[in-house]
C-alpha positions in Angstrom: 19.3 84.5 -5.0 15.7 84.6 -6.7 15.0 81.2 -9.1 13.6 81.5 -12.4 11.5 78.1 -12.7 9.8 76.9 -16.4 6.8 74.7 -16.2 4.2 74.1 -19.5 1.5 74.5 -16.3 1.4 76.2 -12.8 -0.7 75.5 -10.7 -1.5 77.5 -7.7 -3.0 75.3 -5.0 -2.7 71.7 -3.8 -6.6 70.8 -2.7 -9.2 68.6 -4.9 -9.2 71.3 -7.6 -5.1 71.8 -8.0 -4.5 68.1 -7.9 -7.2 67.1 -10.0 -6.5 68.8 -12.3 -3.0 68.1 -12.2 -3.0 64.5 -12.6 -5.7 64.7 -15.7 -3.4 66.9 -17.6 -1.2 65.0 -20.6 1.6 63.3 -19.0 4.3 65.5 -21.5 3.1 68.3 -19.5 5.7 69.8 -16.9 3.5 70.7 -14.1 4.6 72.9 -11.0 2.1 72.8 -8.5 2.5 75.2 -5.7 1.4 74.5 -2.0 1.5 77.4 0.9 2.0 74.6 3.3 2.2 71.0 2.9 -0.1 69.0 0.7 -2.7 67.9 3.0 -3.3 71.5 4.3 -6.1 72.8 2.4 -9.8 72.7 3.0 -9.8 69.9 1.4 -8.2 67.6 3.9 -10.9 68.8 6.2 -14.0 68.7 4.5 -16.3 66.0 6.0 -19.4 65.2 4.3 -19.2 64.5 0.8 -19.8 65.0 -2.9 -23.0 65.1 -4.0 -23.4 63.3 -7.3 -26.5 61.3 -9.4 -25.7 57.8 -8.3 -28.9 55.9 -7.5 -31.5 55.6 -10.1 -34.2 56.5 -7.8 -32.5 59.9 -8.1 -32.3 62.0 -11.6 -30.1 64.2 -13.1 -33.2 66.6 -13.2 -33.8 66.7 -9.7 -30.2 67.7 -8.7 -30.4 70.0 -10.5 -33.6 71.4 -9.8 -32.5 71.3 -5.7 -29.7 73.4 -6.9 -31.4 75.9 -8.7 -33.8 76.3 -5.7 -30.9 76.8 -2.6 -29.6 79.1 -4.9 -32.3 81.4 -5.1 -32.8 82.4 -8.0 -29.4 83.2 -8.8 -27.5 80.2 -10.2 -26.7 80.2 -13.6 -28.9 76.8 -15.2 -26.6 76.1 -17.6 -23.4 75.6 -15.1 -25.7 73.8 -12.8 -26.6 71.5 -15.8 -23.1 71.0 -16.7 -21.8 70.2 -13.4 -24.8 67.8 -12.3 -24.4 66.0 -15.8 -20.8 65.0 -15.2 -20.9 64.4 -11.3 -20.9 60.5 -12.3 -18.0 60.7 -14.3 -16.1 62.8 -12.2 -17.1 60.4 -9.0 -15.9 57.6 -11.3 -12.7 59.1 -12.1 -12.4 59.6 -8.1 -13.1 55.7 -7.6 -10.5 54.8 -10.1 -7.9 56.9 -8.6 -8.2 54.8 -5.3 -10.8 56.7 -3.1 -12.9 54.4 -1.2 -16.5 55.4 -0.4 -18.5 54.6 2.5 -20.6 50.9 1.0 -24.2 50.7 1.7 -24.6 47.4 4.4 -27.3 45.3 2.8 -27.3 46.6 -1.2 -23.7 44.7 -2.7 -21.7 47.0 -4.4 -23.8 49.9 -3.8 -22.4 52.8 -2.3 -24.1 54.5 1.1 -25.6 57.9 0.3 -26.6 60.3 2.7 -28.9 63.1 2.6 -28.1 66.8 3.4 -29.4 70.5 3.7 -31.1 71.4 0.0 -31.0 67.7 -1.0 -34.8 66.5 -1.6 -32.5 62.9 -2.5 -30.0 60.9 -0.6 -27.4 61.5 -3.2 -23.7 62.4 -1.0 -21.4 59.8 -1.2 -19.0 59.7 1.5 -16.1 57.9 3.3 -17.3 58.0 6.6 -16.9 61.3 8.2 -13.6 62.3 6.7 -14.2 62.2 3.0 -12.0 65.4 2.1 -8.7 63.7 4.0 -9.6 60.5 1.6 -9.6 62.3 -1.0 -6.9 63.7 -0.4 -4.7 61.5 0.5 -5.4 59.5 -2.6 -4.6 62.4 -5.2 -1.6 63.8 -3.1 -0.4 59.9 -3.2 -1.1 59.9 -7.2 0.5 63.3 -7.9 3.5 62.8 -5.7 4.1 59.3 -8.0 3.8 61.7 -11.3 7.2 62.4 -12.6 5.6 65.3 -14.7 4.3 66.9 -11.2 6.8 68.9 -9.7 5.9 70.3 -6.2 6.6 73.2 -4.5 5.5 73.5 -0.8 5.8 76.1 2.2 5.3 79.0 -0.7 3.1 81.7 -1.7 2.0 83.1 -4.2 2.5 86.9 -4.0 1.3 88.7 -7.9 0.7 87.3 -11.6 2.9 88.4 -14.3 1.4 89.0 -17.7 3.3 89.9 -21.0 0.8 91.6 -23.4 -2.6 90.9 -21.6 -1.3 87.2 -21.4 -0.9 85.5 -17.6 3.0 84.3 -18.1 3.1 82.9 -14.4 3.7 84.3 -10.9 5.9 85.5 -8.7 6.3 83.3 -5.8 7.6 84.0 -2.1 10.0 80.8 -1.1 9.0 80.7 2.8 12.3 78.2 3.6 14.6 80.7 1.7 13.0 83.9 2.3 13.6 85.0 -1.6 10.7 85.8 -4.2 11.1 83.5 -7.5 9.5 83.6 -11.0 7.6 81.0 -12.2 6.9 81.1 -15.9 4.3 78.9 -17.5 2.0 78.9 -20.5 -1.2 78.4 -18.7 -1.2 79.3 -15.1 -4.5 77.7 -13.0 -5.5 79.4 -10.1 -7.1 77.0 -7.4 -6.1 78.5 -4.2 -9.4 78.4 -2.1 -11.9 80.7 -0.9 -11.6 83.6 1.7 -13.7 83.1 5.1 -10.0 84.1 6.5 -11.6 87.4 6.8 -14.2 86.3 9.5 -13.4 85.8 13.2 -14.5 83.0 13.8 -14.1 80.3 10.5 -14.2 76.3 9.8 -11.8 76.7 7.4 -8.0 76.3 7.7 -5.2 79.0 8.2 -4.6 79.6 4.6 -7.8 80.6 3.3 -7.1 84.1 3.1 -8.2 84.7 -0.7 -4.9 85.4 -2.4 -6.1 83.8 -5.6 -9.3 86.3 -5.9 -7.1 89.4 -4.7 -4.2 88.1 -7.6 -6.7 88.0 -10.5 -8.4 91.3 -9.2 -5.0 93.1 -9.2 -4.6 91.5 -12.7 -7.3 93.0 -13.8 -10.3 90.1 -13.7 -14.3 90.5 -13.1 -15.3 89.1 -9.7 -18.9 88.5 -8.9 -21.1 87.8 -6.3 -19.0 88.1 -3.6 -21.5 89.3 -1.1 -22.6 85.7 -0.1 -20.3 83.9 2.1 -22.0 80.9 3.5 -21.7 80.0 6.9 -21.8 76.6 8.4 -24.7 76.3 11.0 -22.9 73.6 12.9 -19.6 74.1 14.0 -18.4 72.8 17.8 -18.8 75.6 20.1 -15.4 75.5 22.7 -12.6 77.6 23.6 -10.2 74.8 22.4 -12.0 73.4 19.4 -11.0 76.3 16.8 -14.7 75.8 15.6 -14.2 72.3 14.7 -17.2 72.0 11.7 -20.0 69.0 12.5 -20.9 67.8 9.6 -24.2 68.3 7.8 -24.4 64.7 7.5 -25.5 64.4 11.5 -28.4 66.4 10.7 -28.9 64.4 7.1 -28.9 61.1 9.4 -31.7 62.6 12.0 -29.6 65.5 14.4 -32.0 67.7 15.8 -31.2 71.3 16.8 -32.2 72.3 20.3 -32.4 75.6 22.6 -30.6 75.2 25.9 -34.1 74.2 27.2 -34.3 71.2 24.9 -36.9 72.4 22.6 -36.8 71.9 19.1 -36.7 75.4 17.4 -35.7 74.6 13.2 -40.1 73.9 12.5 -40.8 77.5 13.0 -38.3 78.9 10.5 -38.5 76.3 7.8 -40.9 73.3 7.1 -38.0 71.5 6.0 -36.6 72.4 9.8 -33.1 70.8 10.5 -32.8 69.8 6.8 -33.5 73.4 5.0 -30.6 74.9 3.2 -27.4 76.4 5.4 -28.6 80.3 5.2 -31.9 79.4 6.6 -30.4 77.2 9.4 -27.7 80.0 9.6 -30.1 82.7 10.3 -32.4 80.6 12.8 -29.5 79.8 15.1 -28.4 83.7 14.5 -31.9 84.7 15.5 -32.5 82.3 18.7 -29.1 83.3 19.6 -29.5 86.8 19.5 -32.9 86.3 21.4 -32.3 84.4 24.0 -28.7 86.2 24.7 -27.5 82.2 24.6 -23.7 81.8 23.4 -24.9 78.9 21.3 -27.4 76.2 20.6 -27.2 72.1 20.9 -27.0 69.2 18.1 -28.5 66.1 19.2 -28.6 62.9 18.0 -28.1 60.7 20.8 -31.5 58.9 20.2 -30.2 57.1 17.4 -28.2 54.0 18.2 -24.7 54.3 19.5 -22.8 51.9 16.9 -24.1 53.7 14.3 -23.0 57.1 15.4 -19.6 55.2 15.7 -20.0 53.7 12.5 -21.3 57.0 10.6 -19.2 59.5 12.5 -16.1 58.2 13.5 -13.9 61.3 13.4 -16.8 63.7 14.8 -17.1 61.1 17.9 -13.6 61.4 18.6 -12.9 65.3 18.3 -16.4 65.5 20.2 -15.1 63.2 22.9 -12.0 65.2 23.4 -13.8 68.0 24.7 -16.0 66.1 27.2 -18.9 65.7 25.1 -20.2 61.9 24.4 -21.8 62.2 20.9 -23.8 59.0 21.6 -25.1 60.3 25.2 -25.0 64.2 24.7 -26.4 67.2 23.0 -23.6 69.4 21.8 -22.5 72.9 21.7 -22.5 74.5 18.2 -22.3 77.6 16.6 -22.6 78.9 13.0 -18.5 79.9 11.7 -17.6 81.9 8.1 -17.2 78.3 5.6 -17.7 79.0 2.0 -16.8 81.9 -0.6 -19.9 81.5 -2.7 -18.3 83.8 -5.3 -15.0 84.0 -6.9 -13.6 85.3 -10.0 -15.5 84.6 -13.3 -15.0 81.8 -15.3 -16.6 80.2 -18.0 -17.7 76.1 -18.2 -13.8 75.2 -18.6 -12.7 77.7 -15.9 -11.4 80.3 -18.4 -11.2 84.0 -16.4 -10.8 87.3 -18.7 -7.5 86.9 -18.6 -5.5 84.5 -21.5 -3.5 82.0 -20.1 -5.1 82.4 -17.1 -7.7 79.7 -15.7 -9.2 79.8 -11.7 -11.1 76.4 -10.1 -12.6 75.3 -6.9 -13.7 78.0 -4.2 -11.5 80.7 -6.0 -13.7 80.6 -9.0 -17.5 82.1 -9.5 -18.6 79.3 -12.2 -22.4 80.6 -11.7 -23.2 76.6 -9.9 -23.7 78.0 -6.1 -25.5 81.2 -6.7 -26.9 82.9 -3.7 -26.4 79.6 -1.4 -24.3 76.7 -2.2 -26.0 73.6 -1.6 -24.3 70.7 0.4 -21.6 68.5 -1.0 -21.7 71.1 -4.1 -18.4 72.3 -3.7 -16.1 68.9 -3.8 -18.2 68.0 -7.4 -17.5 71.3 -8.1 -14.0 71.1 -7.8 -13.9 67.9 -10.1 -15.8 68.8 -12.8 -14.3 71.8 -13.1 -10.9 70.5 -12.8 -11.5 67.9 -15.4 -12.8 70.1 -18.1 -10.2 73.6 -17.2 -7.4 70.1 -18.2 -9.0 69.6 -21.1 -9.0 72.6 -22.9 -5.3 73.4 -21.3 -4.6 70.1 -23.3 -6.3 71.8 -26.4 -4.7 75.3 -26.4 -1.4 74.9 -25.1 1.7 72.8 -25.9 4.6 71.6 -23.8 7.1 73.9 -23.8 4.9 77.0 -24.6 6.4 79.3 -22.0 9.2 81.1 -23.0 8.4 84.4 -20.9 11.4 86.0 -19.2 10.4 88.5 -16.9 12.5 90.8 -14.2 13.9 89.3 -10.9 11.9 90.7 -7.7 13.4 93.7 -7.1 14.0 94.0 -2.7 16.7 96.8 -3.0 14.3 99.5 -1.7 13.0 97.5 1.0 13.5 96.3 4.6 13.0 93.9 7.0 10.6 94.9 9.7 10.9 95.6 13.0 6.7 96.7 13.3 5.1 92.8 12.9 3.0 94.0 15.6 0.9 96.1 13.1 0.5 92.9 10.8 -1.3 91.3 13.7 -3.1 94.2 14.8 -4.6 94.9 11.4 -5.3 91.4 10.9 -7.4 91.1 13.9 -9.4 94.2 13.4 -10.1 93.2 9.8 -11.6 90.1 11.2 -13.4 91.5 13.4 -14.7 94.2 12.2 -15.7 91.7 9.2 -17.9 89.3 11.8 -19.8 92.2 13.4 -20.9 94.5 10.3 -20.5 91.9 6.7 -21.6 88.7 8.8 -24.9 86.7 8.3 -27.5 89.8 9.5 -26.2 93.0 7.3 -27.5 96.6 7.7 -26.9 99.9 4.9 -25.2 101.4 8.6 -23.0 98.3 9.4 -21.7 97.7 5.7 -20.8 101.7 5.6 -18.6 101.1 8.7 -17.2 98.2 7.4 -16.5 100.2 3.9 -15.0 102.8 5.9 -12.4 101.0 8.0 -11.9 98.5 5.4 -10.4 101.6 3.4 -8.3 103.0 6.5 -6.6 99.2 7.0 -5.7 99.3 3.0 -3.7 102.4 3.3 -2.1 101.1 6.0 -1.2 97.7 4.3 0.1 99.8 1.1 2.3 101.8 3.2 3.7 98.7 4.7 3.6 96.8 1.7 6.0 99.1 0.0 8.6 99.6 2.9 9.0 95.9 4.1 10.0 92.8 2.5 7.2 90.5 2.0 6.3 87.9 4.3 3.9 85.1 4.7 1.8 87.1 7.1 1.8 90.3 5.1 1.1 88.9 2.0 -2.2 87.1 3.7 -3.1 89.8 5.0 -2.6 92.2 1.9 -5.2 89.6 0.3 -7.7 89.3 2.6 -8.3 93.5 3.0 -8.7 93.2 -0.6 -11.4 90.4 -0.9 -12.7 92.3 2.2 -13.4 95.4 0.2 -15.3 93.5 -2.4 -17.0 91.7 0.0 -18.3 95.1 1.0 -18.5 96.7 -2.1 -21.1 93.3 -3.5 -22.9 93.8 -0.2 -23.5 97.3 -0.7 -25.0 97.6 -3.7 -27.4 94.4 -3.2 -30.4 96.4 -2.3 -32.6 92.9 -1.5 -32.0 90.2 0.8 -31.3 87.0 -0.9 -29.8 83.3 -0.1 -26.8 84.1 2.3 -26.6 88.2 2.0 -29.3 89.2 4.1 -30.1 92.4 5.3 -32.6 94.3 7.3 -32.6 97.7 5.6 -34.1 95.3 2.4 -35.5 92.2 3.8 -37.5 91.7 0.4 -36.7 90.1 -2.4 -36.3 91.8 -5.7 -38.3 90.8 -9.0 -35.7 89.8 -10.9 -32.3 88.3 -9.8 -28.9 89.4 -10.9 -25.4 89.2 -10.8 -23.4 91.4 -8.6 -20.0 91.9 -10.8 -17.3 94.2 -10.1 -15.1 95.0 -12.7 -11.2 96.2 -11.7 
C-alpha cells in the first residue's frame, strides 16, 4: 500500500548540494532526503579535482571572478559569479569544520595545497588528493546520517511534483524495494538531483544522472535556460573496461601534456594557453585531431614528472590507470573527451528560488547564471555549497516546521500493467543516446540538430504510450526524463544561431554581438 510521508523539507538528492543543505537547515526541521541509490552514489562521490575557492592572498576575489566571466564567454550572469566567488571561503570553511580534510601544502604550515586548472589564471583548487568528491562525501553523508532531524530515504525515485494552488506541496515518489508510488508532502521541496549527460553515449558521470529533476520542474511548469551547453570532459580514460573513467584536470594543472599517437604536442596550435585553456577549447582540439587523423583517441602524459609525486598527487588515478595496464609514472595514456556537465538547469535566483513557490533547485539541476557558456574547473563543487547554504537560509526565513499540511490523492495504478515489452525501454534508451552523441554532441550542424529534433519527437510518443499503459519503473521513469531534457537540449541548440563556449556549430561558427540567454518557457 502507497505511504503518505510529512516532512517540513524534502529534499530530492543526496550529493554536495542535497546534503549541504540538509545539515545547515534549523535542527527543528523534519528533513526527508531522498536518494535513487545509496548515499555515496552521486557525482559527487566521484568528482576528483576540487573546489575552487579564494584561499591564498596572492589570489583575489577579483581575479576569480574575472577567470569566470572569461570561460564563460560572455554569458555568465556577474552578479551570480560575484556572489558565489565572494562566499567560496566561507563555504570551504564550513566544509573544514564539518571534518573534510584537504590536501596540506609540504613546506608552508597550515597552508592548504592548491592546484591550478583549465580557466584558472591562479592556483586556487583545494583538493584531497585525487578523490575530493568521495571526501566530501563521506564526511556530510557521515554528519547527516548522525542528524535525528534527517530522515533518509534511499533506492527511490522521484517520479512528478505535486502542487496545490501554484504551490510545490511535495512529490510523488517510486519505492524501488516495494514497488509502490508514495506521497511525500512538505512545505518546501529542494530539488538537487544532478545534471543530465545520461543522455550521451559515452559519459563520466554515474548511472543516475538522467535529468529527472530538470524534466520534474519542466512538467511543473518552470523556465529552463541554456541548455544547449553541456560540457564535456577532455580527459577521460579511453578502454573498453574503464566506463570512461574521468582523469582529472588536475594532471594537466600539475604539467600533463596532451599528445598525438606520434608523440607530438598538438594543444599550442589551438590555444596559447594549450593544455591549460578552458574544457570546450581542449574538447574541440581533441574532437578535431581525432576526427583528422581517423585516431580512436589521444594520450595524456606526465611521466616526466617524478614518480612519488604522481603517487602522492594522484593516488586513485594511478591505481584505476594501473588496472588497465597503463603505468601513470612510465606511460602516456589513452583518453577521450565523455558528456560531464549540464551547464544549464532550471532557473533560480541567488537563494535557488525557481518560479515555482515552495519549490527551490541546487547543484547541477539548477541554471544560477555562474557557468554560462562553459563552466570553469572546480566551479561546480563551490557551486553546490554556496548555493546550498543560502537556498537553507531563506527556507529557514519563509517556512516553519510543520508547514505542510497538503493531502493529496494516492497514485492511482488501477489502469495499468506490468510489462512484458522492457525490451523497448532498452531500445529507446540506447537510440536516444546515441542519436544524442552523433547530432547534439561537441561539433553541431542546423542538419544534425533537425535529425536529432525529429527522432527526439518519435521516441516521446513512444515513451507516452508506454508511460500510460505500464506501471512505472526505475528504468522508465529515467528514461521518460532524459527524452525530455533531450528535447530541450535540442530545442536551446536550435535556436542558438552563433557558436559560443560549449555549443558550437559549423552552420554559425561566429560569434554574435551581443550574448543572451537561451530560456524556454513550458
Amino acid at each position: 500500500m502507497p505511504i503518505h510521508h510529512r516532512h517540513d523539507v524534502l529534499i530530492i538528492g543526496s550529493g554536495a548540494a542535497g546534503l549541504a543543505l540538509a545539515l545547515q537547515l534549523p535542527a527543528s526541521f523534519r528533513i526527508a532526503l531522498i536518494c535513487k541509490n545509496d548515499l555515496s552514489e552521486g557525482s559527487t562521490y566521484y568528482a576528483q579535482g576540487g573546489i575552487a575557492a579564494v584561499m591564498d592572498d596572492q589570489d583575489s576575489v577579483e581575479s576569480h571572478i574575472a577567470d569566470t566571466l572569461a570561460t564563460g564567454a560572455g554569458l555568465c550572469h556577474e552578479e551570480a559569479v560575484r556572489f558565489t566567488v565572494e562566499n567560496s571561503r566561507a563555504s570551504v570553511q564550513w566544509l573544514i569544520d564539518q571534518g573534510v580534510q584537504f590536501t596540506q601544502a609540504e613546506d608552508d604550515g597550515g597552508a592548504y595545497h592548491l592546484t591550478r586548472e583549465g580557466g584558472h589564471s591562479r592556483r586556487r583548487v583545494l583538493h584531497a588528493a585525487d578523490a575530493t568528491g568521495k571526501a566530501i562525501s563521506q564526511v556530510l553523508t557521515e554528519r547527516a546520517l548522525k542528524s535525528p532531524n534527517i530522515e533518509i530515504f534511499s533506492r527511490r525515485v522521484a517520479v512528478d511534483l505535486a502542487s496545490v494552488d501554484s504551490s510545490c506541496c511535495g512529490a510523488y515518489v517510486l519505492d524501488r524495494a516495494r514497488d509502490t508510488v508514495d506521497f511525500f508532502a512538505a512545505g518546501a521541496t529542494v530539488l538537487a538531483t544532478g545534471g543530465a549527460s545520461k543522455a550521451y553515449l559515452y559519459t563520466s558521470n554515474p548511472d543516475g544522472a538522467s535529468g529527472d529533476g530538470i524534466a520534474m520542474a519542466w512538467r511543473a511548469g518552470c523556465k529552463v535556460a541554456n541548455l544547449e551547453f553541456n560540457q564535456f570532459h577532455p580527459t577521460c580514460l579511453y578502454h573498453p573496461g574503464a566506463k570512461s573513467f574521468l582523469i582529472s584536470e588536475a594532471l594537466r594543472g600539475e604539467g600533463g601534456h596532451l599528445l598525438l599517437a606520434n608523440g607530438e604536442r598538438f594543444m599550442h596550435h589551438f590555444d596559447e594557453r594549450a593544455e591549460l585553456a578552458p574544457r570546450d577549447i581542449v574538447a574541440r582540439a581533441i574532437d578535431h585531431e581525432m576526427k583528422r587523423r581517423g585516431d580512436d583517441c589521444v594520450f595524456l602524459d606526465i611521466s616526466h614528472r617524478p614518480s612519488s609525486f604522481i603517487e602522492e598527487h594522484f593516488p586513485t588515478i594511478s591505481t584505476r590507470c594501473s588496472e588497465f595496464g597503463f603505468d601513470l609514472t612510465r606511460d602516456a595514456i589513452p583518453v577521450v573527451p565523455a558528456a560531464h556537465y549540464t551547464c544549464g538547469g532550471v532557473v533560480v535566483n541567488t537563494c535557488g528560488q525557481t518560479d515555482m513557490h515552495g519549490l527551490y533547485a541546487i547543484g547541477e539541476t539548477a541554471s544560477t547564471g555562474l557557468h554560462g557558456a562553459n563552466r570553469m574547473a572546480s566551479n561546480s563543487l563551490l557551486e553546490c555549497l554556496v548555493y546550498a547554504r543560502s537556498a537553507a537560509s531563506d527556507i529557514s526565513d519563509k517556512f516553519s516546521a510543520s508547514s505542510s499540511q497538503a493531502t493529496m490523492p494516492a497514485w492511482d495504478e488501477t489502469q495499468v500493467t506490468d510489462s512484458d515489452e522492457d525490451v523497448v525501454i532498452s531500445h529507446n534508451w540506447d537510440e536516444l543516446r546515441r542519436f544524442m552523441w552523433d547530432y547534439v554532441g561537441i561539433v553541431r550542424t542546423d542538419k544534425r540538430l533537425a535529425r536529432a529534433s525529429h527522432r527526439v519527437e518519435l521516441l516521446q510518443r513512444e515513451i507516452r504510450e508506454y508511460y500510460s499503459n505500464y506501471k512505472v519503473s526505475n528504468d522508465l521513469l529515467e528514461l521518460r526524463n532524459l527524452a525530455m531534457v533531450a528535447e530541450l537540449m535540442i530545442r536551446c541548440a536550435r535556436s542558438r544561431k552563433e557558436s559560443r563556449g560549449l555549443h558550437y556549430t559549423l552552420d554559425y561558427p561566429a560569434l554574435s554581438a551581443t550574448a543572451e540567454d537561451t530560456i524556454l518557457i513550458p
